[in-house]
C-alpha positions in Angstrom: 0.0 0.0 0.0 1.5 3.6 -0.9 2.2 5.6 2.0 -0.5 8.4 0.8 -2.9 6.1 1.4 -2.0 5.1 4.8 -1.6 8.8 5.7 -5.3 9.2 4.0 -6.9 6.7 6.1 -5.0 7.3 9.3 -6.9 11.4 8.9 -10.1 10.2 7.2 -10.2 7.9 10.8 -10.2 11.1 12.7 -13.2 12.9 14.6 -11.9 16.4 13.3 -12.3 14.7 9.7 -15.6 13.3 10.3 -17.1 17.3 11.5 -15.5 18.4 8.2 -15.4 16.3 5.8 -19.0 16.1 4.8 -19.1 19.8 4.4 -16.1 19.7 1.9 -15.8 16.5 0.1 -19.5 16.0 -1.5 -19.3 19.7 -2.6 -15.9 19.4 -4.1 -16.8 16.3 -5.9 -19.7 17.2 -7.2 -17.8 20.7 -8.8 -15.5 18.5 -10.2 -17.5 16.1 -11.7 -19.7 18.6 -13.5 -17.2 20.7 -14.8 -15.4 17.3 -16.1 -18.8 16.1 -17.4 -19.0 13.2 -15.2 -15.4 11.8 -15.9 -13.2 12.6 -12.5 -14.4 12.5 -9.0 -11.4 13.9 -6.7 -12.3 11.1 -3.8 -11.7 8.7 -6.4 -8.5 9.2 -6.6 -7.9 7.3 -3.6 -11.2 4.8 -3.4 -13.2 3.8 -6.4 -16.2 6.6 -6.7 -19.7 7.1 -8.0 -22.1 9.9 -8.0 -25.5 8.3 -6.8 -29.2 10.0 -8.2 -31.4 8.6 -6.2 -35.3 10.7 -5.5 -35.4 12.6 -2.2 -37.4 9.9 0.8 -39.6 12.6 1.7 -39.3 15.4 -1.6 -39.1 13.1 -4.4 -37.0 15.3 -6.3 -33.5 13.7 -7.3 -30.8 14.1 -5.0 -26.8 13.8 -5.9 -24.2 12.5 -3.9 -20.8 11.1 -4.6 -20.0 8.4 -3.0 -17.1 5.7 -2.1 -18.1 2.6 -3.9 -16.4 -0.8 -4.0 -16.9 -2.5 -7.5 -18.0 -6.4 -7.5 -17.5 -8.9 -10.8 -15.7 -6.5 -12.7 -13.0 -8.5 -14.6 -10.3 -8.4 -17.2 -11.0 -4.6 -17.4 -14.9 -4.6 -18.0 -17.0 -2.6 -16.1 -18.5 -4.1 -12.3 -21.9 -5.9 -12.5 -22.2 -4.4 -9.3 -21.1 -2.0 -6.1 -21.7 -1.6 -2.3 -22.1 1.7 -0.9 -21.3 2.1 3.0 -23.6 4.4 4.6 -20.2 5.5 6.8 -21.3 9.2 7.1 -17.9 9.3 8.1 -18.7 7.9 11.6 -21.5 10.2 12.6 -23.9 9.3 14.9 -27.1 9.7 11.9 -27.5 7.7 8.9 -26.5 10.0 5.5 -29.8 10.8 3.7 -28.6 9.2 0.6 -29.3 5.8 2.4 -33.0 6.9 3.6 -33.5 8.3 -0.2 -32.7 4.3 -1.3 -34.8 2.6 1.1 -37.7 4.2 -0.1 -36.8 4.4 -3.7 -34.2 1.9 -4.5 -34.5 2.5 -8.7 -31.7 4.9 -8.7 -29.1 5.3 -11.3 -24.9 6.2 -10.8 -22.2 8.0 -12.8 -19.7 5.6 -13.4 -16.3 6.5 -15.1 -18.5 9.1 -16.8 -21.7 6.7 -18.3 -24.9 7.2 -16.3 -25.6 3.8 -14.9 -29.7 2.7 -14.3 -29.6 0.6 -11.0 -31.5 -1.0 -8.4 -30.5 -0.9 -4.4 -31.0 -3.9 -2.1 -30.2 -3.2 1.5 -27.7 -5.7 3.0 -29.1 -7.7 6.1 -27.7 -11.0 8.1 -24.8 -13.1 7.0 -25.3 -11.4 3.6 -24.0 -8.0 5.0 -21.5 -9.3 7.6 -19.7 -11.3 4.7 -19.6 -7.9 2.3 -18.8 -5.9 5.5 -15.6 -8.2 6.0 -14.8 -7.0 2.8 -15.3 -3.5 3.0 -12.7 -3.8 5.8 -10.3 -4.9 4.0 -11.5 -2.2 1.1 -11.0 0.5 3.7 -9.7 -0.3 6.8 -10.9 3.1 8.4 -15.4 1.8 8.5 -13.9 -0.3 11.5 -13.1 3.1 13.4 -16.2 4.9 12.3 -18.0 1.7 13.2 -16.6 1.8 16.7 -17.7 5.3 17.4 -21.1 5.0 17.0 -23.8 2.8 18.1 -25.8 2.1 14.4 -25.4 -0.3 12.6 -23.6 1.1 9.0 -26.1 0.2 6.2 -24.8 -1.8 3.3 -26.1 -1.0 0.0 -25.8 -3.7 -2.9 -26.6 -1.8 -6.2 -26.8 -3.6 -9.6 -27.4 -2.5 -12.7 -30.6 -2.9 -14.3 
């Protein structure tokens, strides 16, 4: 592992960075990825990204949000079949809106490397989500400390394309 990475998850792990950095990073991401037309996300640099549409729980009108993703079954260069999304919100004590938004509409689509992706959401539950979770550890070792310092449970979110 590259030592800017370690360095990135040793201060993403940090309370200061979890008051912040959902003021900054969604903002900064979503700039970016309009002005490149969908083709950079700046937290992707570092994790895999996506910018999630999914229509508001309560509003219905469609809300943005760029988003850490881990990719599933994408080999020899093709494109994933699939990704989870970690409702982290950094390790704050409320679930991020983007999660309620997919409970009650789970047809949502994603920006993926630029192509607008149609998708469906499936909330993780059981030995389903404790096996993915396992992974996303491994993915990014900081969701153990956000985990810790909070008493939810992080929702999982499978999405697949449709």
């Amino acid at each position: 592992m590259a030592p800017g990475v370690r360095l990135v998850q040793k201060v993403s792990s940090t309370r200061t960075f979890a008051r912040i950095a959902p003021h900054v990073v969604p903002v900064l991401d979503r700039a970016v990825h309009r002005l490149t037309r969908g083709k950079v996300l700046l937290s992707a640099q570092m994790l895999p990204g996506v910018v999630l549409t999914v229509r508001g729980a309560r509003s219905g009108l469609p809300r943005r949000t760029p988003l850490a993703c881990m990719p599933e079954g994408a080999t020899g260069g093709a494109d994933p079949d699939s990704w989870i999304l970690v409702g982290s919100n950094f390790g704050r004590t409320g679930h991020p809106a983007w999660t309620a938004n997919l409970l009650a509409h789970p047809e949502a689509e994603v920006s993926w490397k630029g192509r607008d992706v149609p998708v469906t959401a499936r909330l993780l539950e059981g030995d389903e989500r404790a096996a993915v979770w396992q992974a996303a550890l491994a993915f990014w070792p900081p969701y153990a400390t956000y985990q810790a310092r909070i008493s939810r449970e992080i929702r999982l979110f499978r999405i697949v394309r449709r």
